[in-house]
C-alpha positions in Angstrom: -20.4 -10.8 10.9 -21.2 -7.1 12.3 -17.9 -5.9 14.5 -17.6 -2.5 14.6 -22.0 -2.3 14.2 -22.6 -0.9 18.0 -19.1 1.6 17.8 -20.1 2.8 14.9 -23.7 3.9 15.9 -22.4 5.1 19.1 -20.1 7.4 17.2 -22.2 8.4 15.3 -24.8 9.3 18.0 -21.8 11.8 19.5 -21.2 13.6 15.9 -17.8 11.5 15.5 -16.4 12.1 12.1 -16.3 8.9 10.0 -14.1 8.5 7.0 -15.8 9.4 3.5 -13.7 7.9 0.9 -10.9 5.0 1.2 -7.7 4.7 -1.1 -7.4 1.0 -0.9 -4.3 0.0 -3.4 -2.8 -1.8 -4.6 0.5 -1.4 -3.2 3.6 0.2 -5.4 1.2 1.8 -7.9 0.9 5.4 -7.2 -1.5 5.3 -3.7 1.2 7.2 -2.1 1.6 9.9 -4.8 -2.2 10.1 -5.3 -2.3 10.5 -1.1 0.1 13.0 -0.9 -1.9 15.2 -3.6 -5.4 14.6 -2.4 -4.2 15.5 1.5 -3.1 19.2 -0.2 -6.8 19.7 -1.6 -8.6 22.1 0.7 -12.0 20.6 0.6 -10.3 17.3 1.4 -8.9 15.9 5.1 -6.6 13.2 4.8 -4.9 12.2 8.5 -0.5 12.7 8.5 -1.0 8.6 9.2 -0.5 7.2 6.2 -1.6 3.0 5.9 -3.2 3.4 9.3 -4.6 -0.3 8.1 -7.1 -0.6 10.9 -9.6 -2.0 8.7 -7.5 -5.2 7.3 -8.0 -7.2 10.4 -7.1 -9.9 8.7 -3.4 -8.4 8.5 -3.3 -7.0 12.2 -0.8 -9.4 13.4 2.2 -8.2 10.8 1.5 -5.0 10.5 1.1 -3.9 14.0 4.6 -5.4 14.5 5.9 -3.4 11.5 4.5 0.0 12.5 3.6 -0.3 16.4 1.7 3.4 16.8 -0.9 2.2 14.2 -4.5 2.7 15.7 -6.0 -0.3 17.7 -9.4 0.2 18.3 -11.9 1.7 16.5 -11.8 5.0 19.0 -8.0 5.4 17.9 -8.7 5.1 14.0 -12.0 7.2 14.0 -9.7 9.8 15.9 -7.2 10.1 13.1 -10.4 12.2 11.3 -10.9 14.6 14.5 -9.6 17.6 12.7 -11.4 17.3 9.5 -13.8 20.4 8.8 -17.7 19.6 8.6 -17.3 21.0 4.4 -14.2 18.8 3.9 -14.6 14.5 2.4 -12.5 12.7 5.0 -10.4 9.6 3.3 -7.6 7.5 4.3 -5.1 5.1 2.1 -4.3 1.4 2.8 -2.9 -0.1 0.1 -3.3 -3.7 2.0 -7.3 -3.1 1.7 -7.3 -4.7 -1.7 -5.6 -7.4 -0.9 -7.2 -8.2 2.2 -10.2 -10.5 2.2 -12.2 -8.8 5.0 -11.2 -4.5 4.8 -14.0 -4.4 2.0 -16.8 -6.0 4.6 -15.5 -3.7 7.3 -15.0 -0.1 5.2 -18.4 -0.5 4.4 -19.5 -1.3 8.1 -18.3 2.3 9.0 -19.3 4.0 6.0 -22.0 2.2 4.0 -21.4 5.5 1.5 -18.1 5.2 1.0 -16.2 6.1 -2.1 -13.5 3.6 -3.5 -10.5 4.1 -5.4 -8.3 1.1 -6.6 -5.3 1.6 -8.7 -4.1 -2.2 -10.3 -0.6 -2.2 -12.1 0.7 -4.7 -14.7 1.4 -7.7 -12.6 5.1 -8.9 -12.9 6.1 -5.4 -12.9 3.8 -4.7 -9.9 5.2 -8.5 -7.9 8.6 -7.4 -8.6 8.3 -3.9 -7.5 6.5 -5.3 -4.3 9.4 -7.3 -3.7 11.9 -4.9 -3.1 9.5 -2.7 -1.4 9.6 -5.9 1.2 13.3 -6.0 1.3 13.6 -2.4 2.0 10.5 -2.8 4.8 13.0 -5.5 6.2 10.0 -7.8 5.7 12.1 -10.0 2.9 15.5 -10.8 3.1 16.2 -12.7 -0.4 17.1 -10.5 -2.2 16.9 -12.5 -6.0 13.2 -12.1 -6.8 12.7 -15.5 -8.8 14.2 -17.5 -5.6 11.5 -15.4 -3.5 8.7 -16.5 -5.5 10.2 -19.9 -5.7 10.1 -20.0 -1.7 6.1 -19.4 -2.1 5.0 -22.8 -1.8 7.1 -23.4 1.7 6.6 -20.2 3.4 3.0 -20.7 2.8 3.5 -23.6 4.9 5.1 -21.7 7.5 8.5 -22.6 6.5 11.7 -20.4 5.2 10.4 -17.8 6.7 13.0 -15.1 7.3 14.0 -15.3 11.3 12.7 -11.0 12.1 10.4 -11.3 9.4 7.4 -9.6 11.1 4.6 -9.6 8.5 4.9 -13.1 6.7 2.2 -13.0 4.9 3.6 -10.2 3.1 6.1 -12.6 1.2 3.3 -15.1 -0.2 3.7 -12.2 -3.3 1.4 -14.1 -6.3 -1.3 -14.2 -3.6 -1.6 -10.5 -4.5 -2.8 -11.4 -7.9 -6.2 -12.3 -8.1 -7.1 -8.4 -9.1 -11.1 -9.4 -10.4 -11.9 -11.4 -6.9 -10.5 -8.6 -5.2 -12.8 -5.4 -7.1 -16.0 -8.4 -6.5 -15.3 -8.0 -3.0 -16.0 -4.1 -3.5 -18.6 -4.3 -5.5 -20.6 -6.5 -3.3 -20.7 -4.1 -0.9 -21.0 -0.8 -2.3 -22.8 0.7 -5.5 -20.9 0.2 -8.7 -20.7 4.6 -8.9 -19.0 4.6 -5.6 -16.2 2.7 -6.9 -13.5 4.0 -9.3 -11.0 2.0 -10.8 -7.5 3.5 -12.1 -4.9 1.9 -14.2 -1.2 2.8 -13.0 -0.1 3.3 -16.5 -3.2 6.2 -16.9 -1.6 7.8 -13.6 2.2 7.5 -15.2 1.3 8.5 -18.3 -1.4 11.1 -17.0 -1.0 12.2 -13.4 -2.6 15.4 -13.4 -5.7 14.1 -15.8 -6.4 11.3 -13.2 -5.9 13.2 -10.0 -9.0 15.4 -11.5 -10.6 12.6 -12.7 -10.3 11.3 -9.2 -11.5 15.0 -7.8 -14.3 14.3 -9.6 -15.1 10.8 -8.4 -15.2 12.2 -4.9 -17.3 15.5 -5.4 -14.8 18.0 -5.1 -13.5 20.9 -7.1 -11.0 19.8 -9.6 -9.3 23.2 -11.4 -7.9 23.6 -7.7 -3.8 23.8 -8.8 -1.8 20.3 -8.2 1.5 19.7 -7.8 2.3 16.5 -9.9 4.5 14.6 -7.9 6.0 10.6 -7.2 6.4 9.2 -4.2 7.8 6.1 -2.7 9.7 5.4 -6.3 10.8 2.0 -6.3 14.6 1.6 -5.6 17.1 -1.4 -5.4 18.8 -2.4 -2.3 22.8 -1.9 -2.6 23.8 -3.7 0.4 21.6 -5.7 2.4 24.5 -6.5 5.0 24.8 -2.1 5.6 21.0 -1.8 5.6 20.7 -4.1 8.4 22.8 -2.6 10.2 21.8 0.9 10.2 18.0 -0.2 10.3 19.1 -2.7 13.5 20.5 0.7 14.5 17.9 3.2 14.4 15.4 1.1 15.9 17.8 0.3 19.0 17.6 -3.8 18.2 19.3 -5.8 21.0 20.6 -4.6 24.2 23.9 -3.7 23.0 22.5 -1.6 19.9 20.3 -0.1 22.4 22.9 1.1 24.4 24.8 2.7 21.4 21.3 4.3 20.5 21.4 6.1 23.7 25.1 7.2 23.5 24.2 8.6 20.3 21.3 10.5 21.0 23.3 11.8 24.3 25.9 13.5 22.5 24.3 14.6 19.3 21.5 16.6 18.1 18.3 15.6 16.3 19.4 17.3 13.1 23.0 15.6 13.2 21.0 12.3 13.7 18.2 12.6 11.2 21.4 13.9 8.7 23.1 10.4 9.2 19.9 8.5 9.1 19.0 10.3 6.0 22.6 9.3 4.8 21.3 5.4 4.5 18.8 6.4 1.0 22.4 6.8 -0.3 24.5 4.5 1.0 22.3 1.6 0.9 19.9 2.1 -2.4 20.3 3.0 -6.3 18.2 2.8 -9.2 17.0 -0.5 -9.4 18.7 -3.2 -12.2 16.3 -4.1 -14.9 14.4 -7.4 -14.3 15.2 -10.9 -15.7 13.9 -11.0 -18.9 13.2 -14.9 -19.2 11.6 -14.2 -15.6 8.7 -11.5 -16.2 7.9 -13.3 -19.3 7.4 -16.5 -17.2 5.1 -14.4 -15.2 3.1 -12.2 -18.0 2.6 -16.2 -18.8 1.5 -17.3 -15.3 -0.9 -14.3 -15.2 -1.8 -13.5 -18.8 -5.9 -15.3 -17.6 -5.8 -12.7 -14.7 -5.0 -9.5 -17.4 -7.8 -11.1 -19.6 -10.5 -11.2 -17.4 -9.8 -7.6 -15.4 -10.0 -6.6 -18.7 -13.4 -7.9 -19.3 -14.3 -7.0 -15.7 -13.6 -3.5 -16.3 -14.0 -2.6 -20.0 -10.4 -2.4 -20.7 -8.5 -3.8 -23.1 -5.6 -4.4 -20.5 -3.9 -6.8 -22.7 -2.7 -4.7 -25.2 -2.6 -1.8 -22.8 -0.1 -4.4 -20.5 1.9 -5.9 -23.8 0.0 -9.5 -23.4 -1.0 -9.6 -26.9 1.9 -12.2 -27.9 2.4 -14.0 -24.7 0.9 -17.5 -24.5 -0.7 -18.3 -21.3 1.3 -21.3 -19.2 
């Protein structure tokens, strides 16, 4: 069903810029890195909102409660791409895209032409990254990643859901998994050229390779200099007890936090504030511990069918490339 149909012809009627290109995910597998990069590139315009997730509507719910400013209407998102010069590709990243069921339908609603990047990771490694991604986002609060995907079955159900958990869909983590049904939803829509398909281990192993393999992808010069970076690293949460509390903090929850919030801001200065708030990286997370072995193996077995046939989707061997070449399916 058309919903954006008459917006979109009205903006373009008015010479509003419309995105070019869309970083859709998936989530803890470089799309922040490879944002970051790209938004330097001269003849590219990436807006400073990163995830602006306007076209998951499917997700709105959670994620508007999780970052409030994100755009609402279509006249608010298309505005994000104001400043981008006529010579310059306009793209955005929203790692959710992938794993929503409708963004594909509505990217290509506003921009028929787009260009598609999707990055997939090894899956246990990717669901266990995700989860403490969510505990940090204060999305998740169990913090042993086994019992969290133990809980799937219930919270699906609505139930043992955390009390200030804003986004719960975000905990349902194995839903995340079904990598070939989420490309087909791409490549119904657009041309199989206008979409490119990454492996994170190319962009570990690679970064600046891919990043000009990506250049390519969208038409742009790639011997421009890069500076080969990684964001949003995955860390482990030290104290979930100290993190509350400075996060409850920060954001002013509850009249009695609010009023401290106040008081604080009246008698210190930005920098002193934004010092002690940059304090909680430190206090509250480390490197994170090495996984349960017994645990991703269970996993690589629940999701060894899913390597196979992305694999044979894409013309990869992804199970040796992912170590599945001795696990045996469940």
């Amino acid at each position: 069903m058309a919903i954006f149909a008459d917006s979109v012809a009205a903006a373009r009627a008015t010479g509003q810029r419309l995105p070019d290109f869309f970083i859709v995910g998936q989530s803890k597998s470089g799309t922040t890195a490879l944002y970051e990069i790209l938004r330097e590139h001269p003849q590219i315009y990436m807006p400073v909102v990163k995830e602006p997730v306007f076209l998951a509507s499917d997700h709105h719910a959670g994620l508007w409660k999780t970052v409030p400013t994100r755009p609402r209407t279509l006249t608010d998102y298309l505005a994000l791409f104001d400043d981008a010069r006529p010579e310059q590709q306009a793209g955005e990243a929203s790692s959710v895209y992938l794993w929503s069921r409708i963004a594909a339908a509505n990217i290509a609603e506003v921009q028929p032409d787009a260009r598609i990047i999707a990055i997939f990771r090894e899956p246990a490694s990717f669901l266990r990254s995700l989860h403490l991604q969510m505990l940090q986002n204060h999305v998740e609060t169990v913090k042993d990643f086994a019992r969290a995907l133990e809980l799937e079955p219930a919270r699906r159900e609505g139930k043992r859901i955390p009390r200030d958990c804003p986004w719960p869909q975000a905990l349902l983590y194995s839903e995340r998994v079904h990598y070939v049904e989420q490309l087909r939803r791409y490549h119904a829509v657009f041309k199989p050229e206008n979409v490119l398909v990454l492996v994170y281990d190319d962009f570990r192993a690679d970064n600046e390779g891919t990043v000009r393999r990506v250049l390519k992808f969208l038409q742009v010069d790639d011997a421009v200099s890069l500076r080969v970076r990684e964001a949003n690293p995955t860390v482990q949460l030290r104290s979930k007890q100290l993190d509350d509390l400075i996060h409850a903090t920060s954001v002013g929850r509850g009249p009695v936090l609010k009023g401290v919030k106040v008081g604080i801001k009246a008698v210190t200065s930005r920098r002193v504030r934004h010092g002690a708030l940059g304090m909680r990286g430190a206090l509250v997370y480390g490197e994170p511990r090495p996984p349960g072995e017994r645990l991703m193996l269970e996993l690589r077995r629940r999701f060894k069918a899913e390597v196979e046939a992305l694999g044979e989707y894409t013309g990869r061997d992804l199970v040796r490339l992912w170590g599945y070449d001795d696990v045996t399916p469940c």
